[in-house]
N, C-alpha and C positions, 0 to 999 in steps of 0.2 A: 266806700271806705277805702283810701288808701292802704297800701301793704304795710307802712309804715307805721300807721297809726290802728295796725292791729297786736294783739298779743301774741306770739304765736309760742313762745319759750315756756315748757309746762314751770319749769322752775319757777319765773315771772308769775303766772295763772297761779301756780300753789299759792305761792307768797301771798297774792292780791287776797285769798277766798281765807287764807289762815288768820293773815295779820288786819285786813280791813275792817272799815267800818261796814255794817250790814245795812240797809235799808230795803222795806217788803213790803211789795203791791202784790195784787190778785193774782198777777201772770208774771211776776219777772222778783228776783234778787240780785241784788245790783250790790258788789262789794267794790268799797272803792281805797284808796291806797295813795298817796302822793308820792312821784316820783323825780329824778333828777337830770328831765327830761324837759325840753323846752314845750312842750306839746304832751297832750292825750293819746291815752292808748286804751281801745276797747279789746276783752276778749268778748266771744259765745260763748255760752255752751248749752248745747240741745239733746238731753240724754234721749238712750234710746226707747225709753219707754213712753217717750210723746211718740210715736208710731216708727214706720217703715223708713229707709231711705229718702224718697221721696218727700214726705212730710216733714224729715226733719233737714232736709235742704232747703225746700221752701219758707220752711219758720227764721233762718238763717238767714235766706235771702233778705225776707222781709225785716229781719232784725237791724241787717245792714243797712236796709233801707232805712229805718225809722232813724239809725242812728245820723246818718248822714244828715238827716232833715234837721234835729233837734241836737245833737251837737257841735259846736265853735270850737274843733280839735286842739286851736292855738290860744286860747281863750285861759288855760289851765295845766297843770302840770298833772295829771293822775292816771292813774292807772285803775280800768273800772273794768271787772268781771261781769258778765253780766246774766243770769240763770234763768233758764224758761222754765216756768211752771206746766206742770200739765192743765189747767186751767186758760192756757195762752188758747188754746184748742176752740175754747168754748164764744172766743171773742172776735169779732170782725178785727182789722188791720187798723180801721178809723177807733175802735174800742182802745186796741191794744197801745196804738200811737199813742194816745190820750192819756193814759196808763204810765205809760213810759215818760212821756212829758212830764207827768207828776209827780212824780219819781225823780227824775232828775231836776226838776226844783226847789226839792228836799235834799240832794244832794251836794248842790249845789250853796245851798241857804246855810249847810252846816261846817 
C-alpha cells in the first residue's frame, strides 16, 4: 500500500470511525466515508489487546497485504477505516482474505 493511499491524520481516522457508515464481519470493521479525493484511502488499526508488538505488526503487515490484493485504490473515492477483531487471531490469512473480500463487496454494493 502506497504512503498515499493510507490514513495517517488521526483527525481523518476520527472523522472516518464517527461519521461512517459501519459494516461487520467476524475479524474486521470496516467504516467507510466518501472523500474529495481522487482515489482511496485505507486506515488500520490493531489495538493492543490482540497481543504483543510483534503480533500486532504482523496482523498490519498482512492487512496491508490483503488490502493491496482486493482493493482498485483509484477505482473510488473513500475513505475506509479499517478494525481488527480479536477474533482475526483465530483465522488463517487465506480465512481472513476471504473475510475481508466479503466485506468489501458489501461495501462496495452499498
Amino acid at each position: 500500500m502506497k504512503v498515499v493511499n493510507r490514513i495517517k491524520a488521526n483527525e481523518d481516522f476520527a472523522f472516518t470511525i464517527k461519521n461512517g457508515r459501519k459494516f461487520r464481519a467476524e475479524s474486521f470493521v470496516i467504516y467507510v466515508t466518501k472523500n474529495d479525493l481522487n482515489y482511496t484511502r485505507v486506515g488500520l488499526s490493531v489495538s493492543k489487546k490482540l497481543g504483543d508488538a510483534v503480533t500486532r505488526n504482523r496482523l498490519k503487515r498482512q492487512l496491508r497485504a490483503m488490502c493491496d490484493s482486493l482493493i482498485d485504490y483509484n477505482a473510488y473515492s473513500l475513505d475506509l477505516a479499517i478494525v481488527a477483531r480479536r477474533s482475526i487471531l483465530d483465522f488463517t490469512f487465506q480465512e481472513n482474505s476471504n473475510l475481508l473480500k466479503d466485506l468489501l463487496g458489501k461495501v462496495y454494493r452499498s
